[in-house]
C-alpha positions in Angstrom: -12.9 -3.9 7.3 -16.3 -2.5 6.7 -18.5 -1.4 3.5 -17.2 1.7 3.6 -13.8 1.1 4.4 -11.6 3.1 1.0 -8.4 1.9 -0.3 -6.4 3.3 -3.1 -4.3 2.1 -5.9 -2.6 4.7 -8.0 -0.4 4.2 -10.9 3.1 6.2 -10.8 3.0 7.8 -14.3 6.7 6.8 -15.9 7.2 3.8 -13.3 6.3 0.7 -12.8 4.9 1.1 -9.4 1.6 1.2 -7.6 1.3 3.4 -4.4 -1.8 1.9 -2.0 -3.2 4.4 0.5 -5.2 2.1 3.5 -8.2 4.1 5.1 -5.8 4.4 8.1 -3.7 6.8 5.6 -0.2 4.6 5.4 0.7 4.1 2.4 3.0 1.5 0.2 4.6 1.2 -3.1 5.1 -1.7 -5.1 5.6 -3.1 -8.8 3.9 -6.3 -7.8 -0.1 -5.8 -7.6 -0.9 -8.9 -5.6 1.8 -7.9 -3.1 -0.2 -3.8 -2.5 -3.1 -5.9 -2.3 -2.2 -8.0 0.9 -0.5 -4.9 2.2 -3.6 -3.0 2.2 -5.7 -5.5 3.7 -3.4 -6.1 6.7 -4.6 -3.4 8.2 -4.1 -2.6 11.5 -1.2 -5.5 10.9 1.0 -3.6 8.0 4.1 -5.8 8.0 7.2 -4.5 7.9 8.2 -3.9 3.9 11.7 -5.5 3.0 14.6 -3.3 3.4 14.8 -2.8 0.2 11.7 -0.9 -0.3 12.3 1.2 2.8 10.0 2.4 5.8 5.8 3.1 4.0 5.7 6.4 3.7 3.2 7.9 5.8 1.1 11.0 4.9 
């Protein structure tokens, strides 16, 4: 990851989730900050989320 390497946290208004968008444009939600964290700086190596959070959602 470089300098100018951007990722984004956003807060879901009415939730208690955080979406992260990596450079690379996948994205993740989750309710735990630590766990968007590590998600985002996997990258290339996004793991798979748990089948309970379903597939990232890509934009």
């Amino acid at each position: 990851m470089t300098a100018d390497t951007v990722l984004r946290v956003h807060w879901l208004p009415g939730t208690d989730e955080l979406l992260g968008t990596c450079h690379c444009a996948a994205t993740f939600s989750s309710q735990d900050p630590e766990e968007l964290w590590e998600w985002l700086h996997d990258h290339p190596d996004h793991r798979t989320p748990r089948p309970s959070e379903g597939p990232p959602r890509d934009s």
